[in-house]
C-alpha positions in Angstrom: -1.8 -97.8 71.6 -2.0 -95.5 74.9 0.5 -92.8 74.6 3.6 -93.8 75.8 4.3 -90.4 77.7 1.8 -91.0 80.1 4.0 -93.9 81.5 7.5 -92.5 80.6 6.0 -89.2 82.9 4.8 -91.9 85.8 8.3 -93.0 85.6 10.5 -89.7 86.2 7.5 -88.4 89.0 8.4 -91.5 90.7 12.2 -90.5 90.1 12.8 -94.2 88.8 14.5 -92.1 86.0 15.5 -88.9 85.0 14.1 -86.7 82.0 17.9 -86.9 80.6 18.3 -90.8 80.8 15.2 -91.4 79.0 16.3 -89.2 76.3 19.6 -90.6 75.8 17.8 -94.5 76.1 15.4 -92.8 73.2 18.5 -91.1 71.0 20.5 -94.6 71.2 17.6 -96.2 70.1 17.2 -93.9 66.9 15.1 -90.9 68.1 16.3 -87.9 66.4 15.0 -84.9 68.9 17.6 -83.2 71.0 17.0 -82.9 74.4 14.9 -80.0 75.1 12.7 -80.9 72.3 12.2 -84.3 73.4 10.9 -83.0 77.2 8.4 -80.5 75.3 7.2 -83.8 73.6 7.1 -85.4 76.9 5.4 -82.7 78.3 2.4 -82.3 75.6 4.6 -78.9 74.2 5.0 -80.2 70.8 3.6 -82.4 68.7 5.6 -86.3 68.2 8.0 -86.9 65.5 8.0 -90.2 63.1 8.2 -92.7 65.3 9.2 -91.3 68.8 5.8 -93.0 70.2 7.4 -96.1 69.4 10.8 -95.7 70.3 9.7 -94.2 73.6 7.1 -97.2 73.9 10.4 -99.5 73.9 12.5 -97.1 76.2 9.7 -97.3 78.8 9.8 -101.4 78.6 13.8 -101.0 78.8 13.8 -98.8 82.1 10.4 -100.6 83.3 11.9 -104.4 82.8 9.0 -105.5 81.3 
């Protein structure tokens, strides 16, 4: 699976989305990282938790509209 930060990054440089609204979309959806923990993952800062790959891989679909 190609890591799903690559896309949700793509996404907020193209201002399609914000780094905020992906992390709420990602926290409704059961992620468990606040905010500012969730952009450091996005950014490569810190390492995934359980799980966010896949929760993000279904937040980027969501805002994508695939």
């Amino acid at each position: 699976m190609e890591d799903p930060r690559f896309a949700a990054l793509a996404l907020v440089r193209c201002n399609c989305v914000s780094v905020e609204d992906l992390w709420v979309r990602y926290f409704a959806k059961g992620g468990d990282a606040d905010c500012v923990e969730f952009e450091a993952y996005l950014y490569g800062l810190s390492e995934p938790r359980m799980n966010d790959e896949l929760i993000l891989s279904w937040v980027i679909n969501e805002v994508a509209g695939r």
